[in-house]
C-alpha positions as CSV (number, residue, x, y, z in Angstrom):
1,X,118.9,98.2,101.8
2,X,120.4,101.7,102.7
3,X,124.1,101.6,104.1
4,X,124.9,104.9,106.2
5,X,127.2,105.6,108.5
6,X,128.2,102.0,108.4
7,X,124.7,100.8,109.5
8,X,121.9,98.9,107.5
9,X,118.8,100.2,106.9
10,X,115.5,98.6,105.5
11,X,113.5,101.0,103.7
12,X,110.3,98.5,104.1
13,X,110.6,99.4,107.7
14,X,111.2,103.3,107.8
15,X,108.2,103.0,105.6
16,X,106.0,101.1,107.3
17,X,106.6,104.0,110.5
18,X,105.8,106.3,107.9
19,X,102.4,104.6,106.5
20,X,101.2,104.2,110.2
21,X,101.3,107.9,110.9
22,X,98.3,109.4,111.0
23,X,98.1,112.1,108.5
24,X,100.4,110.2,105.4
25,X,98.6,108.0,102.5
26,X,102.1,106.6,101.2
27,X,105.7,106.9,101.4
28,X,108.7,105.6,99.5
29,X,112.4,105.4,101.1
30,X,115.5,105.3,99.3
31,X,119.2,106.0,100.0
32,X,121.1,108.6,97.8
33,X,124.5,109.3,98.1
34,X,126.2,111.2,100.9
35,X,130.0,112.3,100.5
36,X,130.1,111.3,104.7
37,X,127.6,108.6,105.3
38,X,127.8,106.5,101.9
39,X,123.9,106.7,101.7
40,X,121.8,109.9,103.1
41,X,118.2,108.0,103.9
42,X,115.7,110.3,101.8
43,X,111.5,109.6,102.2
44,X,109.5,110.9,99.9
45,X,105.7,111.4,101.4
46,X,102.3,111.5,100.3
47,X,100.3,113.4,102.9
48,X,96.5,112.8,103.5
49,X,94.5,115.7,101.8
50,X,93.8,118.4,104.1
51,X,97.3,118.0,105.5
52,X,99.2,120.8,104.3
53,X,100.6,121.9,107.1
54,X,102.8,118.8,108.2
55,X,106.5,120.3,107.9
56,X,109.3,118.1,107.5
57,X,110.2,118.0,111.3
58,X,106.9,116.8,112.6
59,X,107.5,113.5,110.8
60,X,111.1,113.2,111.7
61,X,109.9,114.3,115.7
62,X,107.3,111.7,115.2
63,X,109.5,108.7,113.6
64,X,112.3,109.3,116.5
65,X,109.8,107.9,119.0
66,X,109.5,104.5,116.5
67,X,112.9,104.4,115.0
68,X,116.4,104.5,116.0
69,X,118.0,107.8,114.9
70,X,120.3,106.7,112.0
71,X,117.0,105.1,110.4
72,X,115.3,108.7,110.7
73,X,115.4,110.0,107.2
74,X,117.1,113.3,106.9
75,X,115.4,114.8,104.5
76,X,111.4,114.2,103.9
77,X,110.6,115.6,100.2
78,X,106.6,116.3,99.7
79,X,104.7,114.5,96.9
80,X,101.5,114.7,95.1
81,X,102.1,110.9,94.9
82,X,104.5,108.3,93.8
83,X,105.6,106.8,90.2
84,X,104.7,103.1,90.1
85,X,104.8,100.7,87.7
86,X,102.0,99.3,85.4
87,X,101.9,96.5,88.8
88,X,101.8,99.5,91.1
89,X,105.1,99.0,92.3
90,X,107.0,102.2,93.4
91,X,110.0,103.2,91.1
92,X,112.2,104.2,93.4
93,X,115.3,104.4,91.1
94,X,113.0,107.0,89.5
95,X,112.8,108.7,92.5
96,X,116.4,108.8,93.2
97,X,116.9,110.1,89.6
98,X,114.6,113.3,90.3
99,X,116.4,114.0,93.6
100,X,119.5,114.0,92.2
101,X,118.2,116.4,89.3
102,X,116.4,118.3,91.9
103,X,113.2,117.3,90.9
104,X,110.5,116.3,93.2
């Protein structure tokens, strides 16, 4: 669970909205740390090959029509794909490790 601004939010649910757009394979959604919210909600997106040109504010445009605005991530990083586990499970705190650091 993300807290920001003093509201809950469940990445498994900003993802899902993610996943069921049509031109993303996978996403992952973690909170980082915002000196104003607590947590800044961050998704990190695998787009569908051929999709290049999806910017950052068509999937924001797109997830305001699903989700309420505070569960709209405000930043949307671009991946080749995700780091799992040996199970397959995302790593997210890997993920929030390389933002930090700058990596993505």
């Amino acid at each position: 669970m993300i807290k920001t601004g003093g509201e809950n939010v469940y990445s498994v649910e900003v993802e899902g909205a993610i996943n069921s757009l049509p031109y993303v394979t996978d996403s992952a959604v973690v909170g980082v740390p915002h000196k104003e919210w607590g947590e800044m909600v961050v998704a990190f997106v695998v787009l569908r090959e051929g999709r290049g040109d999806v910017r950052q504010e068509t999937i924001r445009e797109d997830l305001k029509r699903a989700l309420p605005s505070f569960k709209v991530p405000k930043e949307v990083v671009f991946v080749r794909s995700l780091p799992k586990s040996e199970l397959g499970k995302v790593q997210k705190q890997m993920l929030r490790e390389n933002y930090a650091k700058g990596v993505h």
